[in-house]
PDB file of N, CA, C and O in Angstrom, chain B, residues numbered from 101:
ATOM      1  N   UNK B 101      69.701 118.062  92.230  1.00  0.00           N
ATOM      2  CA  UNK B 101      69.362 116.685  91.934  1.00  0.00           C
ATOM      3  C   UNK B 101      67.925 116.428  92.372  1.00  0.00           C
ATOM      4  O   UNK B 101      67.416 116.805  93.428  1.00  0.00           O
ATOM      5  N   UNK B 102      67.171 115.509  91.091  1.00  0.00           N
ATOM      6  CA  UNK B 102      66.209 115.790  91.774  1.00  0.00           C
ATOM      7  C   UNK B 102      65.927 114.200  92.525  1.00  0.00           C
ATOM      8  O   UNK B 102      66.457 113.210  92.019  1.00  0.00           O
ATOM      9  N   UNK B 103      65.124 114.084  93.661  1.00  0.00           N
ATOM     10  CA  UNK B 103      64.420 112.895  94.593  1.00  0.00           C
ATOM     11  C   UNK B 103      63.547 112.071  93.387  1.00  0.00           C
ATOM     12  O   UNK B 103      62.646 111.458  93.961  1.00  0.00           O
ATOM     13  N   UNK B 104      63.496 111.847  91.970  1.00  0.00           N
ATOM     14  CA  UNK B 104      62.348 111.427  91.559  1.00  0.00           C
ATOM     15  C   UNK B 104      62.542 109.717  90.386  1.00  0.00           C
ATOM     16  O   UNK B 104      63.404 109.483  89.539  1.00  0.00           O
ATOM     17  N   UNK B 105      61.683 109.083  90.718  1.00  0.00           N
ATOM     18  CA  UNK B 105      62.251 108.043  90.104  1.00  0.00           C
ATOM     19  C   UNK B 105      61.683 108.827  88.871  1.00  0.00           C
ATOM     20  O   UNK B 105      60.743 109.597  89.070  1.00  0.00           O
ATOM     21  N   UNK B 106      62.384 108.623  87.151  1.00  0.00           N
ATOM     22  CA  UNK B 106      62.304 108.626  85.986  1.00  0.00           C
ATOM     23  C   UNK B 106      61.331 107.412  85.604  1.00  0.00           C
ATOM     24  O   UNK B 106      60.680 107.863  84.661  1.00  0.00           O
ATOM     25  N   UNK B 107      60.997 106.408  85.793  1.00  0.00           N
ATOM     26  CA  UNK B 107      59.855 105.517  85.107  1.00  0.00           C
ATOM     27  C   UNK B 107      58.289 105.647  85.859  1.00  0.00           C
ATOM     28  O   UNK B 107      57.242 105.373  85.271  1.00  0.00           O
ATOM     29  N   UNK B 108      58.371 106.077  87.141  1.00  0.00           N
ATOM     30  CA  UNK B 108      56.713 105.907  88.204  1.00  0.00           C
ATOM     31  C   UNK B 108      56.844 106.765  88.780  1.00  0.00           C
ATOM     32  O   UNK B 108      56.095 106.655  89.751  1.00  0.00           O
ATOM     33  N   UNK B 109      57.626 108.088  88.838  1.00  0.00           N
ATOM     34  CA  UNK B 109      57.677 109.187  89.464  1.00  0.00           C
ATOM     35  C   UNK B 109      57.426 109.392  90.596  1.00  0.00           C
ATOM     36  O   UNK B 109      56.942 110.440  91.023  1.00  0.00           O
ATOM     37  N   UNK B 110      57.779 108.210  91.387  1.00  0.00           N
ATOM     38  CA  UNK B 110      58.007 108.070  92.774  1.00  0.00           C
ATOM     39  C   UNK B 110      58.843 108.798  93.382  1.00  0.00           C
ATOM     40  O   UNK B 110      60.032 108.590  93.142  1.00  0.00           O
ATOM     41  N   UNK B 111      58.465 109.881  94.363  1.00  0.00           N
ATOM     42  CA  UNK B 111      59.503 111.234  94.353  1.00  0.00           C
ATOM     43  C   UNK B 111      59.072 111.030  95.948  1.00  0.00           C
ATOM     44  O   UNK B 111      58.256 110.233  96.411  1.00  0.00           O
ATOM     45  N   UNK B 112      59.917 112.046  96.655  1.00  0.00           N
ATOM     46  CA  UNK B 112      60.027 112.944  97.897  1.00  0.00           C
ATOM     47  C   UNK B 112      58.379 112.430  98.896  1.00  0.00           C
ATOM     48  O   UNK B 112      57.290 112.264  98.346  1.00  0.00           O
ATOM     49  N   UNK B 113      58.560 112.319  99.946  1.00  0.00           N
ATOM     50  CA  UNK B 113      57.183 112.385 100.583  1.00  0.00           C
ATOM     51  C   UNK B 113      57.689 113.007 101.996  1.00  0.00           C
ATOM     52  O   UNK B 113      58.598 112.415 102.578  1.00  0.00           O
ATOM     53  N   UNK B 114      57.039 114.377 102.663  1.00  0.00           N
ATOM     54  CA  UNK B 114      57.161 114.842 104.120  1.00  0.00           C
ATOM     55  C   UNK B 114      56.396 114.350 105.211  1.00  0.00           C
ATOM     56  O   UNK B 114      55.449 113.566 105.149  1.00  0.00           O
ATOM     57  N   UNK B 115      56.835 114.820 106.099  1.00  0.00           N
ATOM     58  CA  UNK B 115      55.948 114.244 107.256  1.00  0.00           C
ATOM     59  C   UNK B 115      56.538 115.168 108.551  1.00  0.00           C
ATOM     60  O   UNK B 115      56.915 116.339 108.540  1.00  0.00           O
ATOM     61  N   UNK B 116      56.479 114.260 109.599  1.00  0.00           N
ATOM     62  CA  UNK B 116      56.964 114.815 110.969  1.00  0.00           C
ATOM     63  C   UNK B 116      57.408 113.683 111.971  1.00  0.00           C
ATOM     64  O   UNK B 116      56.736 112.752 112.417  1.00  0.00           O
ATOM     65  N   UNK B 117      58.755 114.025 112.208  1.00  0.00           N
ATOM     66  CA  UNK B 117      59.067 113.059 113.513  1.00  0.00           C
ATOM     67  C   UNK B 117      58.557 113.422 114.802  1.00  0.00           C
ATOM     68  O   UNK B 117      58.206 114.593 114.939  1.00  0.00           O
ATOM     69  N   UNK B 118      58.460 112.710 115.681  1.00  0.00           N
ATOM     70  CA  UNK B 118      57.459 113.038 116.639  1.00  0.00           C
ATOM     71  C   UNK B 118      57.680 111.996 117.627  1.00  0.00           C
ATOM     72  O   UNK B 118      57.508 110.777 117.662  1.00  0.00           O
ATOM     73  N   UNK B 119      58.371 113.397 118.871  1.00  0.00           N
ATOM     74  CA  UNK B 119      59.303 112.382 120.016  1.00  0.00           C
ATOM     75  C   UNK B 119      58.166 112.268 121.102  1.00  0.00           C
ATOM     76  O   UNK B 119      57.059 112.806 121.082  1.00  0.00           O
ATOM     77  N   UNK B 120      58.708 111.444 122.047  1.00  0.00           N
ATOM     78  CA  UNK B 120      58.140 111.241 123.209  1.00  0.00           C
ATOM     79  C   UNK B 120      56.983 112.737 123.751  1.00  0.00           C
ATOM     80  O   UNK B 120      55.780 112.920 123.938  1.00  0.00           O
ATOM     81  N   UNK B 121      57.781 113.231 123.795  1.00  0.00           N
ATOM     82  CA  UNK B 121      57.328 114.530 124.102  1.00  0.00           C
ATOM     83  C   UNK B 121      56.172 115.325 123.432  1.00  0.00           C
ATOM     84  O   UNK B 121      55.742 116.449 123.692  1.00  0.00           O
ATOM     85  N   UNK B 122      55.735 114.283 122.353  1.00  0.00           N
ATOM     86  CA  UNK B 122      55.006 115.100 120.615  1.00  0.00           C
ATOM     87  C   UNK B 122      55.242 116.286 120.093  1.00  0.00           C
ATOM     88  O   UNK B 122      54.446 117.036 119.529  1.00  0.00           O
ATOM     89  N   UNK B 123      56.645 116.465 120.353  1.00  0.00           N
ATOM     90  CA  UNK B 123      57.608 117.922 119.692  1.00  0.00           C
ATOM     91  C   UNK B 123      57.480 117.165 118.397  1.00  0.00           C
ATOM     92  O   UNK B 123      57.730 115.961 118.444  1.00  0.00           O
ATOM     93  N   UNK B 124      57.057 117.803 117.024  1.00  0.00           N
ATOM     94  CA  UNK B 124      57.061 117.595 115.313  1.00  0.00           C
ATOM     95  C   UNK B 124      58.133 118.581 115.121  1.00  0.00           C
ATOM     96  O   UNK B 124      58.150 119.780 115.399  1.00  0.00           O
ATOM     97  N   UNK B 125      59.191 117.683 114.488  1.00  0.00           N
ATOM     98  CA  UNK B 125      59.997 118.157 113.614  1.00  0.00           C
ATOM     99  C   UNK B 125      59.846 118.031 112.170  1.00  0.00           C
ATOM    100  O   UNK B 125      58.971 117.169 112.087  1.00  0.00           O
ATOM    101  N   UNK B 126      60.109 118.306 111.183  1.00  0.00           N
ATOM    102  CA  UNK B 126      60.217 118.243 109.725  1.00  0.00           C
ATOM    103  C   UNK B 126      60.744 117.059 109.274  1.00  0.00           C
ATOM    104  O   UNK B 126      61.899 117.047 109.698  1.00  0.00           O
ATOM    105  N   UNK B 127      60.537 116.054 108.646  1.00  0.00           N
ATOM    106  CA  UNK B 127      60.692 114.880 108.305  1.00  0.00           C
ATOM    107  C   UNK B 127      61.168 114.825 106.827  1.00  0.00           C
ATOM    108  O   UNK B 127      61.222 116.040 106.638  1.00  0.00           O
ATOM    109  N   UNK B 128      61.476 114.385 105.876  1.00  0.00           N
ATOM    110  CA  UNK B 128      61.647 113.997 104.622  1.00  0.00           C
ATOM    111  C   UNK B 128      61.959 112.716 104.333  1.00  0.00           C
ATOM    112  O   UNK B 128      63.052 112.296 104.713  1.00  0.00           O
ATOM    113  N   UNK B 129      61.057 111.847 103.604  1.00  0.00           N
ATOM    114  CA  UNK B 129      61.424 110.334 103.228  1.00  0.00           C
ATOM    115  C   UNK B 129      61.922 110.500 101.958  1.00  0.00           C
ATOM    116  O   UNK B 129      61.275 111.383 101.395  1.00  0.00           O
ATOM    117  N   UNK B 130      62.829 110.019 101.219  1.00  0.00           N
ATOM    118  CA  UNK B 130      63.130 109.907  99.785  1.00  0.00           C
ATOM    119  C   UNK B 130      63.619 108.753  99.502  1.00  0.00           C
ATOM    120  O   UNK B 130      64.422 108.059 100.126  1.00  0.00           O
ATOM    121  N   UNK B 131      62.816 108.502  98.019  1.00  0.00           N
ATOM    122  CA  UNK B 131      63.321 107.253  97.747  1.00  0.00           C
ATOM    123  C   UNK B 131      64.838 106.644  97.821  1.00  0.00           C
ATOM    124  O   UNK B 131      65.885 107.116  98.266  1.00  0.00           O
ATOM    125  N   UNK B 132      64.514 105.391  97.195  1.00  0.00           N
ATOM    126  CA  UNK B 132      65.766 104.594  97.258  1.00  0.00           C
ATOM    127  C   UNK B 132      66.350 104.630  95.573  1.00  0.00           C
ATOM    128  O   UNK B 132      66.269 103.536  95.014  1.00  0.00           O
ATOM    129  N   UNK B 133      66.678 105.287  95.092  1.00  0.00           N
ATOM    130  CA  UNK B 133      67.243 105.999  93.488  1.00  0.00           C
ATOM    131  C   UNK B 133      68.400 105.140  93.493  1.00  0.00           C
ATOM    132  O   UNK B 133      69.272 105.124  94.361  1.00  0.00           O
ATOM    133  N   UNK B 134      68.332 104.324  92.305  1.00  0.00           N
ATOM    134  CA  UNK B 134      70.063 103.804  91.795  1.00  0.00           C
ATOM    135  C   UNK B 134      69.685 104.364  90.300  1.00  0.00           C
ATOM    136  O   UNK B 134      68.641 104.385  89.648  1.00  0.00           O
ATOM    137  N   UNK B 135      71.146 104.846  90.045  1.00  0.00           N
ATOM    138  CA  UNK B 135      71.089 105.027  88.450  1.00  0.00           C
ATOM    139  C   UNK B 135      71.002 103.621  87.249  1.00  0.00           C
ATOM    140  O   UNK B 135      71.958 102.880  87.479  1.00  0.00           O
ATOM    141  N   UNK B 136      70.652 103.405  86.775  1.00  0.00           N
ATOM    142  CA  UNK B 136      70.739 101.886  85.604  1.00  0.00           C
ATOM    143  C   UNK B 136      70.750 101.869  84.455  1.00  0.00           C
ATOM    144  O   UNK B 136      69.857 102.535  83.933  1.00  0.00           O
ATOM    145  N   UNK B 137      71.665 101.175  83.569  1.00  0.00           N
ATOM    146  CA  UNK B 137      71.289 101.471  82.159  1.00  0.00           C
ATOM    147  C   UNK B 137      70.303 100.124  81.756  1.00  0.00           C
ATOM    148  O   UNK B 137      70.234  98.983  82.213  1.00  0.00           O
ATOM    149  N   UNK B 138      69.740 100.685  80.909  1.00  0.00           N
ATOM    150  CA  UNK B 138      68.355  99.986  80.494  1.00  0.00           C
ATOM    151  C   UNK B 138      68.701  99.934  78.869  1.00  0.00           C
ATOM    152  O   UNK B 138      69.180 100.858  78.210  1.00  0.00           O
ATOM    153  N   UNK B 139      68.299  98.490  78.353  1.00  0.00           N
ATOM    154  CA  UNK B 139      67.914  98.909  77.038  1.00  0.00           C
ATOM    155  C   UNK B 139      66.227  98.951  76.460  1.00  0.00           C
ATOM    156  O   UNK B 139      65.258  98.208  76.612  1.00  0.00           O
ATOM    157  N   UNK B 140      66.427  99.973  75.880  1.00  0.00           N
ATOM    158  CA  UNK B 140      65.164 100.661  74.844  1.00  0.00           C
ATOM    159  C   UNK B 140      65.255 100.814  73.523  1.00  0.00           C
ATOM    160  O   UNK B 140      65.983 101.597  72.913  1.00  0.00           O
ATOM    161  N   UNK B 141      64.399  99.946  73.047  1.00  0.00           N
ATOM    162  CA  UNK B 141      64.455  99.983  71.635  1.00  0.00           C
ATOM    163  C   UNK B 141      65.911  99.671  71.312  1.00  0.00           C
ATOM    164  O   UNK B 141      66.546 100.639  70.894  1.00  0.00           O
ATOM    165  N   UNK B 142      66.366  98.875  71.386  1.00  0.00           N
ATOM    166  CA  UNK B 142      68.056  98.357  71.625  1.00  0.00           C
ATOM    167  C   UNK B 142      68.741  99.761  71.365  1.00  0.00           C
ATOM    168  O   UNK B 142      69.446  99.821  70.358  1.00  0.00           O
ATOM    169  N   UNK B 143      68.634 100.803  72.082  1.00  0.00           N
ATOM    170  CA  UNK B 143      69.695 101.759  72.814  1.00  0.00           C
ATOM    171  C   UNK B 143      69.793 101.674  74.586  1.00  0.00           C
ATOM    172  O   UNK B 143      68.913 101.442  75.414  1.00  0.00           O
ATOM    173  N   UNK B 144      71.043 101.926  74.722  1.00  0.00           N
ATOM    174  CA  UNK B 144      71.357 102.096  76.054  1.00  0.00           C
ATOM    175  C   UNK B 144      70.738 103.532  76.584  1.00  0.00           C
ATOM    176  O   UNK B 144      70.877 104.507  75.846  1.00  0.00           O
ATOM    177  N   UNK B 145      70.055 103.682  77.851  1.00  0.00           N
ATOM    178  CA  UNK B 145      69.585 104.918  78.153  1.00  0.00           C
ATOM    179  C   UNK B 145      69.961 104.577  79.845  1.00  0.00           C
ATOM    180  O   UNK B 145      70.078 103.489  80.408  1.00  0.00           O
ATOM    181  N   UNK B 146      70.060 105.621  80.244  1.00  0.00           N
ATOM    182  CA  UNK B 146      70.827 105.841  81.573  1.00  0.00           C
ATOM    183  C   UNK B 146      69.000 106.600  82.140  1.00  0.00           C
ATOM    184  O   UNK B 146      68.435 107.524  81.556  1.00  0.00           O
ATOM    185  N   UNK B 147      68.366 105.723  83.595  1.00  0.00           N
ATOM    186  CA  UNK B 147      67.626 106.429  83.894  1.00  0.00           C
ATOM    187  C   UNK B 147      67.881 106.597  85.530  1.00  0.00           C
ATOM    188  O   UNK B 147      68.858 105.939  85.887  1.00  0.00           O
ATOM    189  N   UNK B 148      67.254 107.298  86.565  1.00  0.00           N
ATOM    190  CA  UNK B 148      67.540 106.811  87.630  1.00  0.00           C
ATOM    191  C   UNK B 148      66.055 106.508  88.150  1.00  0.00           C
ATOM    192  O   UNK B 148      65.091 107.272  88.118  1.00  0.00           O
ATOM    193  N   UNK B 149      66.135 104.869  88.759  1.00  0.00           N
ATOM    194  CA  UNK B 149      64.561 104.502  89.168  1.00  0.00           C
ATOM    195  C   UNK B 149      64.990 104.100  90.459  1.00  0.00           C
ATOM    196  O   UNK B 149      66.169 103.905  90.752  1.00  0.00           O
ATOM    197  N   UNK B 150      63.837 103.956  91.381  1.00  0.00           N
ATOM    198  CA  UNK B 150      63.869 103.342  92.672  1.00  0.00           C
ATOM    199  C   UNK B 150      64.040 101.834  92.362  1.00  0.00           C
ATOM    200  O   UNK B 150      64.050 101.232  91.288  1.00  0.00           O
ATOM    201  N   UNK B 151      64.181 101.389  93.723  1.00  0.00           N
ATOM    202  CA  UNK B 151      64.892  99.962  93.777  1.00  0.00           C
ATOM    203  C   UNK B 151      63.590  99.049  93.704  1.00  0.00           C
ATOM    204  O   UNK B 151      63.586  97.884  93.307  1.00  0.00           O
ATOM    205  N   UNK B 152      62.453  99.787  94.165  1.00  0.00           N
ATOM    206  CA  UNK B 152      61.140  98.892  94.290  1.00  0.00           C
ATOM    207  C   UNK B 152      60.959  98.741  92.612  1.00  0.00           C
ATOM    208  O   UNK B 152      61.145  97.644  92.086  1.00  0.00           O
ATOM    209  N   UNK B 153      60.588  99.904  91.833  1.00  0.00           N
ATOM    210  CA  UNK B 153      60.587  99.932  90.348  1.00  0.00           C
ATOM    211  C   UNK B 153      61.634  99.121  89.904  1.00  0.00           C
ATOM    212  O   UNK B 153      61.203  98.489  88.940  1.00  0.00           O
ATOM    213  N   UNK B 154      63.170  98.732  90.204  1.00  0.00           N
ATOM    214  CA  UNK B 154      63.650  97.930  89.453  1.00  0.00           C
ATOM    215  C   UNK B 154      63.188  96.115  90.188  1.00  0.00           C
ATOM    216  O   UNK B 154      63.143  95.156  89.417  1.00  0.00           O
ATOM    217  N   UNK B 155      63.028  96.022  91.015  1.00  0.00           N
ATOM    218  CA  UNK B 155      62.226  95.080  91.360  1.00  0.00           C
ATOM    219  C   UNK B 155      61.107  94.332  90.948  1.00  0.00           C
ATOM    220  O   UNK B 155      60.947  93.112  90.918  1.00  0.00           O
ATOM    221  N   UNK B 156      60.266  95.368  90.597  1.00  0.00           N
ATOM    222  CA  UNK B 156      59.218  94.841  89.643  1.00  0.00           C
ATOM    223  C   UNK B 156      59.799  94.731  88.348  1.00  0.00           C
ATOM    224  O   UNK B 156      59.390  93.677  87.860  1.00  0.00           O
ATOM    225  N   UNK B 157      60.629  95.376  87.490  1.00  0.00           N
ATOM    226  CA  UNK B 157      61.040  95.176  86.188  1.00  0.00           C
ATOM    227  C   UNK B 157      61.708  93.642  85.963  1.00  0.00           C
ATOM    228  O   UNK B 157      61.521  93.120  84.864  1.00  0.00           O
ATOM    229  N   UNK B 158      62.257  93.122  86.687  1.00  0.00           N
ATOM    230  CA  UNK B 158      63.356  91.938  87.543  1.00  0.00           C
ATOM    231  C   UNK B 158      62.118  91.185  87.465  1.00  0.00           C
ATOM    232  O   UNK B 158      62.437  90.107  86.964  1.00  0.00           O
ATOM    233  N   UNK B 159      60.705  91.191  87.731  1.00  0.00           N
ATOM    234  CA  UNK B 159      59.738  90.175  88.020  1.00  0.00           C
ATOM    235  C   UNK B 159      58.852  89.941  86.635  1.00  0.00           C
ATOM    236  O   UNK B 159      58.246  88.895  86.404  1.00  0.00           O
ATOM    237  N   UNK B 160      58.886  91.282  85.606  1.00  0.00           N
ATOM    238  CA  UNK B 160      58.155  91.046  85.099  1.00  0.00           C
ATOM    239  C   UNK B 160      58.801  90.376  83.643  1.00  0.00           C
ATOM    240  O   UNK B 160      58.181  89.682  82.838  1.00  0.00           O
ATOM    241  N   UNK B 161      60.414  90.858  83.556  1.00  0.00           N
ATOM    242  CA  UNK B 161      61.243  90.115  82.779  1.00  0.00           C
ATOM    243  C   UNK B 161      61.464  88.612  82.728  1.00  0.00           C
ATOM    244  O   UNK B 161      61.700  87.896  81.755  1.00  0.00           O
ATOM    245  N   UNK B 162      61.353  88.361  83.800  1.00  0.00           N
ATOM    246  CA  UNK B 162      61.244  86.744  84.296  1.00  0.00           C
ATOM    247  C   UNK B 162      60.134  86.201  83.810  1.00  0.00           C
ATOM    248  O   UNK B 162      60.209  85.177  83.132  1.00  0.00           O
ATOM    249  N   UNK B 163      58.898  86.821  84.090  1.00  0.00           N
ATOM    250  CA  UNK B 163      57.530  86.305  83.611  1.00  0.00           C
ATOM    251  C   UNK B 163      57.753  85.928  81.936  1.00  0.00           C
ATOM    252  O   UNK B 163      57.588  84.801  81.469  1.00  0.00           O
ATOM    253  N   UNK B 164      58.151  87.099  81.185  1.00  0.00           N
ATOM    254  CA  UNK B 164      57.832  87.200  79.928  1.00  0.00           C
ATOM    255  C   UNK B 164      59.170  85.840  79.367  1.00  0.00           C
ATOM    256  O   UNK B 164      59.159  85.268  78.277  1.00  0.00           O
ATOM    257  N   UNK B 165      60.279  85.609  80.587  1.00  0.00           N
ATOM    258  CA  UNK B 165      61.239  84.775  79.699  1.00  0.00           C
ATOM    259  C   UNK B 165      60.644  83.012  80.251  1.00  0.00           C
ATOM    260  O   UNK B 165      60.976  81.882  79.892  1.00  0.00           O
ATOM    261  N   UNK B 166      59.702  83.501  81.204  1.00  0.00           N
ATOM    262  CA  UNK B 166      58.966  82.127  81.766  1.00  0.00           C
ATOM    263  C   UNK B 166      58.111  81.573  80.268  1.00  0.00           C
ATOM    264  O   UNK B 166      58.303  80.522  79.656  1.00  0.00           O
ATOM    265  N   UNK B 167      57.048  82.771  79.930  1.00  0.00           N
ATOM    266  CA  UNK B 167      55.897  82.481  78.861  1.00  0.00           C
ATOM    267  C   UNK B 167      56.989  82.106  77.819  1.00  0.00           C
ATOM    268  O   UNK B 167      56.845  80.914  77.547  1.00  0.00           O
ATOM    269  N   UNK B 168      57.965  82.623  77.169  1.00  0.00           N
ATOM    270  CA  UNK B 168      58.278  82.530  75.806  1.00  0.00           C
ATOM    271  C   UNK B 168      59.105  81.093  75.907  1.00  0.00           C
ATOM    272  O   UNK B 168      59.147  80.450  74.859  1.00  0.00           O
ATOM    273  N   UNK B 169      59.875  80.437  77.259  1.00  0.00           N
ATOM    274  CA  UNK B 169      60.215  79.259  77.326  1.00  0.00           C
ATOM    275  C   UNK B 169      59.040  78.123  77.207  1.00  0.00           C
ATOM    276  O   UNK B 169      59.077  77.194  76.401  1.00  0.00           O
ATOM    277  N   UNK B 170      58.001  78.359  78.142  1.00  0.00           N
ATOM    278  CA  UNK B 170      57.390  77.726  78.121  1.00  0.00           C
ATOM    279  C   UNK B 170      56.202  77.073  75.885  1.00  0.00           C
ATOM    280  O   UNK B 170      55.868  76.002  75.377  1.00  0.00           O
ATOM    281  N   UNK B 171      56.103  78.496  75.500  1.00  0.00           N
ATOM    282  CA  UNK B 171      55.671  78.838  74.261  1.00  0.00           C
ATOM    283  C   UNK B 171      56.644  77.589  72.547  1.00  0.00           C
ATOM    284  O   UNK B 171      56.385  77.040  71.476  1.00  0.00           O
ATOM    285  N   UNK B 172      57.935  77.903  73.686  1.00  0.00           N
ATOM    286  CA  UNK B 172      58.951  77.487  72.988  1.00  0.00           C
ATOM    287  C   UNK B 172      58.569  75.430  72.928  1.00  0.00           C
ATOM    288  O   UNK B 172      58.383  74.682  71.968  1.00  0.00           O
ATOM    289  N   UNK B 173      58.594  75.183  74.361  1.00  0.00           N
ATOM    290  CA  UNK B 173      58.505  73.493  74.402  1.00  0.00           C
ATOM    291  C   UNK B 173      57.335  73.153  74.156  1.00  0.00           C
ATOM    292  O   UNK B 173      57.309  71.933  73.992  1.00  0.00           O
ATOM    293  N   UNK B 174      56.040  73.750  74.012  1.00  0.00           N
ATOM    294  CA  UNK B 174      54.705  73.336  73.495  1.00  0.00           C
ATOM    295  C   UNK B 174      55.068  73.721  71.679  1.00  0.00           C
ATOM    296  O   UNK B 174      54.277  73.122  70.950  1.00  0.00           O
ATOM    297  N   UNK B 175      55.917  74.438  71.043  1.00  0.00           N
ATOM    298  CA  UNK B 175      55.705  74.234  69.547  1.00  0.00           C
ATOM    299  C   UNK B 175      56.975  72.935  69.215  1.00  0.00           C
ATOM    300  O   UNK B 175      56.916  72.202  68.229  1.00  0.00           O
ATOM    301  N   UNK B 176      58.079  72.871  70.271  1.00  0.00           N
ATOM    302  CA  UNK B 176      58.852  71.460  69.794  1.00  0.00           C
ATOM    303  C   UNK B 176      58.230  70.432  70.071  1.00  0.00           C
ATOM    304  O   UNK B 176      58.693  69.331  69.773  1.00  0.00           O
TER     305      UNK B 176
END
């Protein structure tokens, strides 16, 4: 399986934990991956994105249903 979001390829990042002592151990951060179905081009597609990426999608859907409401009461 892989660590990688499918839309921003936000994947895997290493590092080192690092105790009191400054003993470095091997670290691994990985994203936060939920699977989602999305529609595209009105098909259902199964991708898996991070939660930050569906976050922004959530903000920018809102925007576009903000403009087209708003678009809507300036032509009535």
């Amino acid at each position: 399986m892989s660590y990688k979001c499918d839309l921003t390829g936000k994947g895997k990042q290493f590092g080192h934990n690092v105790s009191f002592s400054q003993r470095k151990t091997a670290k691994v951060w990985k994203p936060n991956l939920q699977v989602k179905t999305i529609m595209i081009d009105g098909q259902k597609v199964r991708l898996k994105l991070a939660a930050s990426t569906i976050r922004t999608l959530k903000k920018y859907q809102a925007e576009e249903l903000a403009k087209a409401q708003k678009a809507e009461a300036q032509t009535a």
